[in-house]
Backbone and ligand atoms as CSV (ligand in chain L), in Angstrom:
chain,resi,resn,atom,element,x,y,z
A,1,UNK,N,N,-1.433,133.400,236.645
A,1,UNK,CA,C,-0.699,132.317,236.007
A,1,UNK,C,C,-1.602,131.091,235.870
A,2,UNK,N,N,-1.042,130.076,234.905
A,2,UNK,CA,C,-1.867,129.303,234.906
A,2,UNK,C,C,-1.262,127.978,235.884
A,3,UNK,N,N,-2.030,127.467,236.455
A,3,UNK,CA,C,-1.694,126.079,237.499
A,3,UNK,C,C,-1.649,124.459,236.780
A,4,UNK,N,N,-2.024,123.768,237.181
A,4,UNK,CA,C,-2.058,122.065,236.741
A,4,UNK,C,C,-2.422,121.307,237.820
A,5,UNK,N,N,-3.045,120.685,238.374
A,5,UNK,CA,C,-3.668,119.715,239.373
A,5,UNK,C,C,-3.600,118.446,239.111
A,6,UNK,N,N,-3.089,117.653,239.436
A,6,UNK,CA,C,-3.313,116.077,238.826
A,6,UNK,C,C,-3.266,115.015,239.877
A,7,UNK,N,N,-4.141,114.532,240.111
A,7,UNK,CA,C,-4.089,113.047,240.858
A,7,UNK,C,C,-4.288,111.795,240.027
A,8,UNK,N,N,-3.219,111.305,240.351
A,8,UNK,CA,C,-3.023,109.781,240.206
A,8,UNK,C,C,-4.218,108.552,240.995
A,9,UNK,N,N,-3.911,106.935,240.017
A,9,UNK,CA,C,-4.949,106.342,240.419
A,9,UNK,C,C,-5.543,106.081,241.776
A,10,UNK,N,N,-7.064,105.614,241.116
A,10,UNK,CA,C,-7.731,105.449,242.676
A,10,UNK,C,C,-8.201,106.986,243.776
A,11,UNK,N,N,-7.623,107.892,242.859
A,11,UNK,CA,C,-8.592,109.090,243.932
A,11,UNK,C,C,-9.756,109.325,243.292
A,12,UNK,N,N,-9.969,109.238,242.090
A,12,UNK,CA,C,-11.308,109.322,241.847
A,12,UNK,C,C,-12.269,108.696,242.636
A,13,UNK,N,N,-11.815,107.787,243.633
A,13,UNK,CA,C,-12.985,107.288,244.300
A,13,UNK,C,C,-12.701,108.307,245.728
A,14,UNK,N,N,-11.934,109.212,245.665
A,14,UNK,CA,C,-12.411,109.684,247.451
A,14,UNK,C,C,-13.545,109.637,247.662
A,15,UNK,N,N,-13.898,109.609,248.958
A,15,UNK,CA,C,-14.899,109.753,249.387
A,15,UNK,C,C,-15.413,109.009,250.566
A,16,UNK,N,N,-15.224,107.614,249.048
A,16,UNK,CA,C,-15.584,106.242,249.638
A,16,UNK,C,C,-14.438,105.270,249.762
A,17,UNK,N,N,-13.343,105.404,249.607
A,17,UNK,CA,C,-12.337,104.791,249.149
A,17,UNK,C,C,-11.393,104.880,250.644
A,18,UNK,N,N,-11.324,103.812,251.401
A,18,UNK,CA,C,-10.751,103.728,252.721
A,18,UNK,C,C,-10.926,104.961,253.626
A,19,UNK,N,N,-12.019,105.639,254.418
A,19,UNK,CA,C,-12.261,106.979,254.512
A,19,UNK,C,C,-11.515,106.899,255.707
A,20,UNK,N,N,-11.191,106.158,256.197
A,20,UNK,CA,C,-10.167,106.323,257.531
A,20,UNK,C,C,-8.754,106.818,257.037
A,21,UNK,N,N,-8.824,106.549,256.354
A,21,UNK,CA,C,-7.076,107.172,256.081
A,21,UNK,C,C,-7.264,108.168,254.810
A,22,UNK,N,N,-7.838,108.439,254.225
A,22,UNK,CA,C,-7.959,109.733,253.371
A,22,UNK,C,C,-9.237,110.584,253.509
A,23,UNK,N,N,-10.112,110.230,254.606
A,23,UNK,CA,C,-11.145,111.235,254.857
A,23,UNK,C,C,-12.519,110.684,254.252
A,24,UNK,N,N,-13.518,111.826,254.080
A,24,UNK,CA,C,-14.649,111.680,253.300
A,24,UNK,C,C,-14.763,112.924,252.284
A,25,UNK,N,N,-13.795,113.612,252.232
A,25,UNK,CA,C,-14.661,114.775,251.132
A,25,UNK,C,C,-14.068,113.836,249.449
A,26,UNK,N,N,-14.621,114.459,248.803
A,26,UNK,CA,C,-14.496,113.659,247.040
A,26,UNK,C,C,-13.877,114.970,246.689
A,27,UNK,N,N,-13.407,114.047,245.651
A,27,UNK,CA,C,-12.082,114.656,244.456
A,27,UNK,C,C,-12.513,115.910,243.973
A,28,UNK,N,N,-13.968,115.876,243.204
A,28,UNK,CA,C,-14.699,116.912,242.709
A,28,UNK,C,C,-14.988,118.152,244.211
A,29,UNK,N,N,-15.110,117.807,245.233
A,29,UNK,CA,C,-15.030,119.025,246.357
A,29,UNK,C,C,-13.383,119.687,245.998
A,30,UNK,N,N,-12.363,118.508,246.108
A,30,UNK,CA,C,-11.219,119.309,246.394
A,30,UNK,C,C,-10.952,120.051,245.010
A,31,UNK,N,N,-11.245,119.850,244.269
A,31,UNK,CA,C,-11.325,120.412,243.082
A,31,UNK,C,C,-11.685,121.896,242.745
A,32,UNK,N,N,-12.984,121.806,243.524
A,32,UNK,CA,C,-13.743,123.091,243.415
A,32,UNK,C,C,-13.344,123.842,244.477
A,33,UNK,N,N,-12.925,123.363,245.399
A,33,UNK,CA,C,-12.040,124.368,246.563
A,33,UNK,C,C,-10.909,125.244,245.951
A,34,UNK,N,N,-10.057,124.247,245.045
A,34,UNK,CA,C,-8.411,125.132,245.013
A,34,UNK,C,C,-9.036,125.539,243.563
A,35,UNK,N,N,-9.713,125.351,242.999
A,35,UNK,CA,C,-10.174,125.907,241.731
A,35,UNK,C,C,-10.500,127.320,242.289
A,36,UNK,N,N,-11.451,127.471,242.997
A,36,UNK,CA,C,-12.101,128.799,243.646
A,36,UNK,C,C,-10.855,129.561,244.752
A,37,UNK,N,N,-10.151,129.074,245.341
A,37,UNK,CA,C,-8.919,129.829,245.454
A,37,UNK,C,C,-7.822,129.854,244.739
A,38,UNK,N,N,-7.773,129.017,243.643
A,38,UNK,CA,C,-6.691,129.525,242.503
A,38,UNK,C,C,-7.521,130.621,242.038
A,39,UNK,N,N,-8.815,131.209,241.725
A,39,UNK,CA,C,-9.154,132.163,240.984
A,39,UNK,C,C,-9.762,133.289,241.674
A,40,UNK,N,N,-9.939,133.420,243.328
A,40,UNK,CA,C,-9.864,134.476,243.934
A,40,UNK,C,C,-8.479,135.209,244.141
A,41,UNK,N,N,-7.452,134.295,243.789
A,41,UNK,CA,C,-6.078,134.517,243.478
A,41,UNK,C,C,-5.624,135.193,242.464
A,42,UNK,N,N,-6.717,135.046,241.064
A,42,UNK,CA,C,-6.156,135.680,239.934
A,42,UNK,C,C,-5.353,134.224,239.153
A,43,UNK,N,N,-5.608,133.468,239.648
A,43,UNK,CA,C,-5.082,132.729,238.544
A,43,UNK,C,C,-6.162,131.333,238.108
A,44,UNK,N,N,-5.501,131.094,236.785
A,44,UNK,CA,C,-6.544,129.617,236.793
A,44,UNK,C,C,-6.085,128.501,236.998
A,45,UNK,N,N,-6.841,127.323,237.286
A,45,UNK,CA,C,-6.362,125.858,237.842
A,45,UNK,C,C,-6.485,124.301,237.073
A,46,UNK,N,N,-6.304,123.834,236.134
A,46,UNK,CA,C,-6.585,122.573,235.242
A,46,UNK,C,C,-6.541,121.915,236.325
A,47,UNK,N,N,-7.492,121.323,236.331
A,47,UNK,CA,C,-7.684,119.413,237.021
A,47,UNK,C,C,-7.791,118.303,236.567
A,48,UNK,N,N,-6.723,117.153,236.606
A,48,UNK,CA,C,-7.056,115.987,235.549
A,48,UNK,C,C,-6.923,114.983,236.655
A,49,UNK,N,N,-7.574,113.810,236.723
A,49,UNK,CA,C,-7.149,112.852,237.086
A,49,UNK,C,C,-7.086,111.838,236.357
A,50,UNK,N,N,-6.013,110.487,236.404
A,50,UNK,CA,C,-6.879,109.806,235.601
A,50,UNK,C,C,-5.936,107.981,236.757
A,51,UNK,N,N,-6.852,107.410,235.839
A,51,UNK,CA,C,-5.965,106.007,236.263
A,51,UNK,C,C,-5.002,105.311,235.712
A,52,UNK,N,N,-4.461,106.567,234.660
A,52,UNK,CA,C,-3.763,105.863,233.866
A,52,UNK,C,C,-2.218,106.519,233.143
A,53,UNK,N,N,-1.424,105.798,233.884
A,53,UNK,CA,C,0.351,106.444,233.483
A,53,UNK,C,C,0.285,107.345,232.311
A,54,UNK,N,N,0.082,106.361,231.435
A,54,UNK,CA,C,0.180,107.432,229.968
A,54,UNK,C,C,-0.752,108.870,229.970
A,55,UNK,N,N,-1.858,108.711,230.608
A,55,UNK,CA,C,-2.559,110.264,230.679
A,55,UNK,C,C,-2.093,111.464,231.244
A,56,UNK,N,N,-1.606,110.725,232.304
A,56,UNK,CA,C,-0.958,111.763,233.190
A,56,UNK,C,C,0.787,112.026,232.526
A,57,UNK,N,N,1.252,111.146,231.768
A,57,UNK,CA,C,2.166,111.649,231.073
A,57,UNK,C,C,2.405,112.347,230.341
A,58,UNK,N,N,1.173,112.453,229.400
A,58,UNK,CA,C,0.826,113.228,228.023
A,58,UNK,C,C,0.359,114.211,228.956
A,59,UNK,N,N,-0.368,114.412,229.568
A,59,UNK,CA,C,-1.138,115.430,230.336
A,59,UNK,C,C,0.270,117.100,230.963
A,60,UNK,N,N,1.113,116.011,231.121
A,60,UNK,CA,C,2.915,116.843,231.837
A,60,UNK,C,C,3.089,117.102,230.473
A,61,UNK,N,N,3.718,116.476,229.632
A,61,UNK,CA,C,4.183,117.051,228.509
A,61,UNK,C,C,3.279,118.119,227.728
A,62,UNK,N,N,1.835,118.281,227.562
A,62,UNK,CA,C,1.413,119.250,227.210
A,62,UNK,C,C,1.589,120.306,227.892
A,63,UNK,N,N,1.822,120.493,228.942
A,63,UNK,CA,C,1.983,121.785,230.154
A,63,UNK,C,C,3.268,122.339,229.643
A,64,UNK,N,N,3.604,121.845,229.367
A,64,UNK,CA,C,5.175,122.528,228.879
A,64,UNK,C,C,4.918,123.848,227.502
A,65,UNK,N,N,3.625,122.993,226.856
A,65,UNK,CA,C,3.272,124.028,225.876
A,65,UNK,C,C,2.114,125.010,225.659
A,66,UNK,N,N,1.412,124.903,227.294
A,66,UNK,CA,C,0.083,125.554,227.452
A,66,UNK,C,C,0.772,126.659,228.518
A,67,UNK,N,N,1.569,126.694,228.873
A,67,UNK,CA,C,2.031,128.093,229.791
A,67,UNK,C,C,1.896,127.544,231.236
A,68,UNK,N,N,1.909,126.289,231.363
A,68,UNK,CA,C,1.690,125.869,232.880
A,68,UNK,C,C,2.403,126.497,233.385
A,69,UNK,N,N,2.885,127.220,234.877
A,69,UNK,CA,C,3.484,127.679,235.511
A,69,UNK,C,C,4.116,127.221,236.417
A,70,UNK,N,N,3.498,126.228,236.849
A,70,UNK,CA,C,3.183,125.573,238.385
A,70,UNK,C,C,2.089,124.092,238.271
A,71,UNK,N,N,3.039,122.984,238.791
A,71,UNK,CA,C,2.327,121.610,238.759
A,71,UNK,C,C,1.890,121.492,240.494
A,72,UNK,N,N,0.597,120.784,240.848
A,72,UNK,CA,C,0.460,119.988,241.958
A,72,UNK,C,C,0.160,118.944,242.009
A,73,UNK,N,N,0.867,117.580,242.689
A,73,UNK,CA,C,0.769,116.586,242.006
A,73,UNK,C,C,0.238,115.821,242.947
A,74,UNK,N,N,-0.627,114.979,242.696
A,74,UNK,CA,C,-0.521,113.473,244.071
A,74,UNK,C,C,-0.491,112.204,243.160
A,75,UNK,N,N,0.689,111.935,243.470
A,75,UNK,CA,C,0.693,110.597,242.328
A,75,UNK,C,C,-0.278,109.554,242.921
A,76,UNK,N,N,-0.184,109.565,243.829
A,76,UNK,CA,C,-0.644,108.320,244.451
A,76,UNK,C,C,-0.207,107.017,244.440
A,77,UNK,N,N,-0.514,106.132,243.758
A,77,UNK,CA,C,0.196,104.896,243.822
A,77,UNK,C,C,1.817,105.002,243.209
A,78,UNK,N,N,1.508,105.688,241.775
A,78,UNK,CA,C,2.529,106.372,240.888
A,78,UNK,C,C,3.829,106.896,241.720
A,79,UNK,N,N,3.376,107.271,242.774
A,79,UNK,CA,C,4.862,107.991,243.819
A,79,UNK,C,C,5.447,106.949,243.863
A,80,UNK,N,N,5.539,105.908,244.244
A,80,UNK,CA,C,6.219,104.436,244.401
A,80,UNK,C,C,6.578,103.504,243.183
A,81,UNK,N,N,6.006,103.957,242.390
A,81,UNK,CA,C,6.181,103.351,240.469
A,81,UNK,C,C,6.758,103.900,239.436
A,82,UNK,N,N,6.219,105.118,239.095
A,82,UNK,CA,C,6.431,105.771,237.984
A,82,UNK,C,C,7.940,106.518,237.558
A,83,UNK,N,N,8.576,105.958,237.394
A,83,UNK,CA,C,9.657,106.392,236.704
A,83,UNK,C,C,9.718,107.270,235.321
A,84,UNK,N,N,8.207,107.196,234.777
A,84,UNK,CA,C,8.005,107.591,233.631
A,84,UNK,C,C,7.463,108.709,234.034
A,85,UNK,N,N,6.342,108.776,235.130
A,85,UNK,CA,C,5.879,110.195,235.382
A,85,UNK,C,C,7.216,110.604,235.819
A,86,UNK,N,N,7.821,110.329,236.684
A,86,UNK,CA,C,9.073,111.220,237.270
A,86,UNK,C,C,9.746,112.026,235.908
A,87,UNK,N,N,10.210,111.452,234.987
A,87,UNK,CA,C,10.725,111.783,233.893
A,87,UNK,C,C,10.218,112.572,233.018
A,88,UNK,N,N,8.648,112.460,232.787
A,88,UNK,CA,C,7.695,113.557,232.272
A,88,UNK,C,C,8.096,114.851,232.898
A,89,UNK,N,N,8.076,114.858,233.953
A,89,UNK,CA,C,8.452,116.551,235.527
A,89,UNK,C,C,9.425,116.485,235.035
A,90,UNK,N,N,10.544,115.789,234.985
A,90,UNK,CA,C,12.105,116.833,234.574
A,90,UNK,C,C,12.231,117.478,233.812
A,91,UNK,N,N,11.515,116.750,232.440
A,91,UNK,CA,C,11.314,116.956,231.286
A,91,UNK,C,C,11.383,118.378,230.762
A,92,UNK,N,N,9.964,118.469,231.045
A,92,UNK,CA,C,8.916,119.835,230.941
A,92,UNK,C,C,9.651,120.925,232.155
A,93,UNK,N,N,10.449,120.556,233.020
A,93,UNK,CA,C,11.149,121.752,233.824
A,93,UNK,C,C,10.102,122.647,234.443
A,94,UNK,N,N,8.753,122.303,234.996
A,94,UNK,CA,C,8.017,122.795,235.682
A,94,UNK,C,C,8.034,122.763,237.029
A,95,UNK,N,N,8.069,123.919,238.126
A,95,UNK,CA,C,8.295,123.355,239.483
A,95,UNK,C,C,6.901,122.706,239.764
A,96,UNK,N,N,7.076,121.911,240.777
A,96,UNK,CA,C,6.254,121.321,241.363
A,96,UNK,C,C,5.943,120.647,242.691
A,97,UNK,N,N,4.615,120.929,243.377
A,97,UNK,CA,C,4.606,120.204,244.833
A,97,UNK,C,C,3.927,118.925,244.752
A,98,UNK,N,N,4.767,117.991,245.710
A,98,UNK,CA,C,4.059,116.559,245.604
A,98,UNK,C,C,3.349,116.773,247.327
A,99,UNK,N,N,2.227,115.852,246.657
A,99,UNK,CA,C,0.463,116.128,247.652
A,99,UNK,C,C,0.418,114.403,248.113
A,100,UNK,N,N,0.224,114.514,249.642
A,100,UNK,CA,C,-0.242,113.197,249.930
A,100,UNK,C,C,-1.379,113.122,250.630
A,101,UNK,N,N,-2.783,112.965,250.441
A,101,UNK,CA,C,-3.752,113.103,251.767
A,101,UNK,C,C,-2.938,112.438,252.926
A,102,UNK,N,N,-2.635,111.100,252.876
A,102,UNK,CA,C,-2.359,110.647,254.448
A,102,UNK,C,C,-0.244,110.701,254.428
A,103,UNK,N,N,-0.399,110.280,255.190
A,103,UNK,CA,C,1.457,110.646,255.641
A,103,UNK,C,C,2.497,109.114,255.359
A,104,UNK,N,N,2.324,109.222,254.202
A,104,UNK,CA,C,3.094,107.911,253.848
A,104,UNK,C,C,4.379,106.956,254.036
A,105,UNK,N,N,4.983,107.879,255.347
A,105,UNK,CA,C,6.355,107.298,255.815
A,105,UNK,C,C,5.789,106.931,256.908
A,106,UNK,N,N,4.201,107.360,257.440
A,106,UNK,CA,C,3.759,106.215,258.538
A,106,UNK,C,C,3.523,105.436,258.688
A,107,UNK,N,N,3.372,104.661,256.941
A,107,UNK,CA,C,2.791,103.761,256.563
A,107,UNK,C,C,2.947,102.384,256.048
A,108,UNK,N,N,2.899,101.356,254.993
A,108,UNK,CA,C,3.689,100.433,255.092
A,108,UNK,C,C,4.577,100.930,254.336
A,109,UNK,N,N,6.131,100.245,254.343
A,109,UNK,CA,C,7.331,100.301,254.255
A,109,UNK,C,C,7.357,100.273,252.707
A,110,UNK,N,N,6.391,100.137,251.872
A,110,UNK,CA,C,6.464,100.058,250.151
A,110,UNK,C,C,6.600,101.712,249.715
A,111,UNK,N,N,5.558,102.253,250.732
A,111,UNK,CA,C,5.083,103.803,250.617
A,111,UNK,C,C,6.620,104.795,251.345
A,112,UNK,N,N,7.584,104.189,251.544
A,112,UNK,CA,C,8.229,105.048,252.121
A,112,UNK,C,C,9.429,105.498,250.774
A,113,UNK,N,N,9.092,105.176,249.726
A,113,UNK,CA,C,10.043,105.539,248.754
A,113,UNK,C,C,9.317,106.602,248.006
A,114,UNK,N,N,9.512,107.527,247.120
A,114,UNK,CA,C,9.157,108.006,246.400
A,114,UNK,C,C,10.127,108.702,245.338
A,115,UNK,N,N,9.700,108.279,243.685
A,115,UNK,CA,C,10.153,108.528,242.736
A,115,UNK,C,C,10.017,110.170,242.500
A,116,UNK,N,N,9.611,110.819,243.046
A,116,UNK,CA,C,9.184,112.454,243.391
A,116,UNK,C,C,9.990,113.773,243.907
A,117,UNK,N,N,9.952,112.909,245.224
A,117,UNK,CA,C,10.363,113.977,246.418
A,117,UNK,C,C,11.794,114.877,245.833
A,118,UNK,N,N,12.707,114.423,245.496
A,118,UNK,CA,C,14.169,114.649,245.142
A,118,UNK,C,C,13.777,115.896,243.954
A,119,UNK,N,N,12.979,115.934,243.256
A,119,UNK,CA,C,12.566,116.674,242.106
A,119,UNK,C,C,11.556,117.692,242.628
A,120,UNK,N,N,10.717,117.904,243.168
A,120,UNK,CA,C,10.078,118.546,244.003
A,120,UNK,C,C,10.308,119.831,244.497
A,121,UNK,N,N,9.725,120.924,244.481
A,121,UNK,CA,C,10.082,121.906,245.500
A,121,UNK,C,C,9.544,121.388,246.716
A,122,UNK,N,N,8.902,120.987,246.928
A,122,UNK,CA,C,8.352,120.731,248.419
A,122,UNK,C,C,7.609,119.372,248.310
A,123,UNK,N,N,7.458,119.230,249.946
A,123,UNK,CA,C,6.061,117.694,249.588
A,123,UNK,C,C,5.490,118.152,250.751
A,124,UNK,N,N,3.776,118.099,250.542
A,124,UNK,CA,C,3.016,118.187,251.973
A,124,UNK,C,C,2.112,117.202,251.708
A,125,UNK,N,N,2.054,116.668,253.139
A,125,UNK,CA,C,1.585,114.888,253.169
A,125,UNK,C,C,1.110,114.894,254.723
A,126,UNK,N,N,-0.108,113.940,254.869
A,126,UNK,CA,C,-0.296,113.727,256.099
A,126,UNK,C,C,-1.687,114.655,256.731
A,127,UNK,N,N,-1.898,115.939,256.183
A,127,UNK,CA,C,-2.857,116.284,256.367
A,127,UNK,C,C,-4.167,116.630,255.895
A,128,UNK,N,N,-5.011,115.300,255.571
A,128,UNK,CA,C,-5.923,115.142,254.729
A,128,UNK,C,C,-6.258,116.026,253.267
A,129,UNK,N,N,-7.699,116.285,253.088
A,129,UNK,CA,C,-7.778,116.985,252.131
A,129,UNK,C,C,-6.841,118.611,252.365
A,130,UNK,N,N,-6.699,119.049,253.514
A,130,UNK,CA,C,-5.694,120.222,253.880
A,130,UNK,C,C,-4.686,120.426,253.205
A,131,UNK,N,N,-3.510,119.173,253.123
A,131,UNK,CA,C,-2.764,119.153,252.582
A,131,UNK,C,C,-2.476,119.675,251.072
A,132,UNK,N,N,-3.819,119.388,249.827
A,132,UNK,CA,C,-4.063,120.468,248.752
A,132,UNK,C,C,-3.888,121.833,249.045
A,133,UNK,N,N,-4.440,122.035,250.070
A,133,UNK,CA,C,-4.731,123.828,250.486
A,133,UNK,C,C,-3.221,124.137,250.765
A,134,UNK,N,N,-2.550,123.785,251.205
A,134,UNK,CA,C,-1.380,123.684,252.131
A,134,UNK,C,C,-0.258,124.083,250.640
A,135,UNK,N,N,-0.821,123.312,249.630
A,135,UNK,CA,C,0.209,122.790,248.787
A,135,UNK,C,C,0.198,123.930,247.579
A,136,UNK,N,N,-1.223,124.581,248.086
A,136,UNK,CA,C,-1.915,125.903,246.928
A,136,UNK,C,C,-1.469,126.578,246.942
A,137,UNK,N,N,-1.532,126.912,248.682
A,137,UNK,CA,C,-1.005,128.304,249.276
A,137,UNK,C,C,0.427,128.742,249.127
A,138,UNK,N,N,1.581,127.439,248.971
A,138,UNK,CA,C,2.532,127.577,248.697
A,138,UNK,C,C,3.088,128.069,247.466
A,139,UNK,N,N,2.454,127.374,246.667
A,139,UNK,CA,C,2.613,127.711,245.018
A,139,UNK,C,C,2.048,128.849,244.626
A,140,UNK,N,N,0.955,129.603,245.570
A,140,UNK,CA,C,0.829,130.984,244.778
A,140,UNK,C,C,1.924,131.868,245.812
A,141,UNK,N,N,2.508,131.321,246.898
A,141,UNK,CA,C,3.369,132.359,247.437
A,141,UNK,C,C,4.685,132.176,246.545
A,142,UNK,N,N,4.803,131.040,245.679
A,142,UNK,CA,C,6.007,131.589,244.680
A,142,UNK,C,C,6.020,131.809,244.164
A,143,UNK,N,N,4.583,132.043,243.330
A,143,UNK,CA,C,4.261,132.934,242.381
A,143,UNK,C,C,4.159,134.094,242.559
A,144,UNK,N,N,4.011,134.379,243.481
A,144,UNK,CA,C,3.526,135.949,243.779
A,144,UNK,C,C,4.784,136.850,244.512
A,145,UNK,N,N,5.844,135.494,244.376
A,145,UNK,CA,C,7.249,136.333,244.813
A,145,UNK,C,C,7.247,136.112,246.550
A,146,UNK,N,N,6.529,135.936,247.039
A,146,UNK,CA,C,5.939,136.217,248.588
A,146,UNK,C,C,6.546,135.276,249.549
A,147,UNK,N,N,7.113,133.688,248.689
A,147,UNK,CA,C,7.428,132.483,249.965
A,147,UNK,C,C,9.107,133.070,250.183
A,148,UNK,N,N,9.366,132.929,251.726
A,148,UNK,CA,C,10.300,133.196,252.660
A,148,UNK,C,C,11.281,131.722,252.681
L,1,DQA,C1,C,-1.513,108.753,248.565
L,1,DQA,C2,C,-0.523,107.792,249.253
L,1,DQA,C3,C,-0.104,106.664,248.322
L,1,DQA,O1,O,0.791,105.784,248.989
L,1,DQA,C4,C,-1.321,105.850,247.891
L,1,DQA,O2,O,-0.939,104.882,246.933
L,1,DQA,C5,C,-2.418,106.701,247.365
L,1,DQA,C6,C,-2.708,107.996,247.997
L,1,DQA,C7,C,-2.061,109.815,249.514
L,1,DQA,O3,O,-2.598,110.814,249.023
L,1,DQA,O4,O,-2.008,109.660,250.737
L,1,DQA,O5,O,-3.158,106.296,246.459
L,1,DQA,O6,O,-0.817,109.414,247.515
């Protein structure tokens, strides 16, 4: 099947970008990780990021007509804003897992809302770059018929 990957603004800088609370590996590692286990899987993986609402909007609405199967999302700031991304996901009727590197209900009290979660099959948050893997593994076990 085919997948969708998308992070929202400001991860393009992992790496370097507060490494205490989201680690040190970069976007382009996590990339090439679930890329290479989306396709020892048999399936393939699109990766977009961008910094910008409308990309990642247009980006959802095309999935609706490329055979996406399966979204993984980290809005990032967008989890707390975007009403418009939220609305893009209903839209297009794609399931989808929302991705947090760090655990955002530990955090300040702005981060404890999210325009997401309610729409969501799942959310995994809190355990760094893991949390992608976490969020992979899930989505090919419902693809593959396999999650309990
Ligand atoms: C984040 C958490 C958000 O609150 C924050 O705005 C981010 C990253 C995370 O992955 O932990 O940019 O989504």
């Amino acid at each position: 099947a085919r997948l969708l990957l998308l992070h929202g603004p400001n991860l393009n800088l992992l790496g370097t970008r507060e490494p205490e609370v989201y680690g040190r590996i970069t976007l382009a590692e996590i990339d090439a990780d679930l890329s290479g286990r989306a396709a020892a899987a048999g399936h393939t993986l699109d990766c977009l990021q961008s910094n910008a609402e409308h990309v990642l909007v247009e980006r959802v609405q095309a999935a609706r007509d490329d055979g996406t199967a399966f979204v993984l999302i980290n809005p990032a700031a967008f989890t707390h804003t975007s009403v418009a991304l939220r609305d893009a996901l209903a839209a297009v009727a794609i399931p989808f897992i929302e991705i947090h590197l760090s655990n955002p209900h530990a955090r300040e009290p702005f981060r404890h809302t999210s325009h997401f979660s309610d729409l969501a099959v799942g959310v995994v948050s809190g355990f760094g770059a893991d949390s992608y893997r976490y969020a992979l593994d899930a989505a090919l076990a419902r693809l593959s018929g396999a999650s309990r």
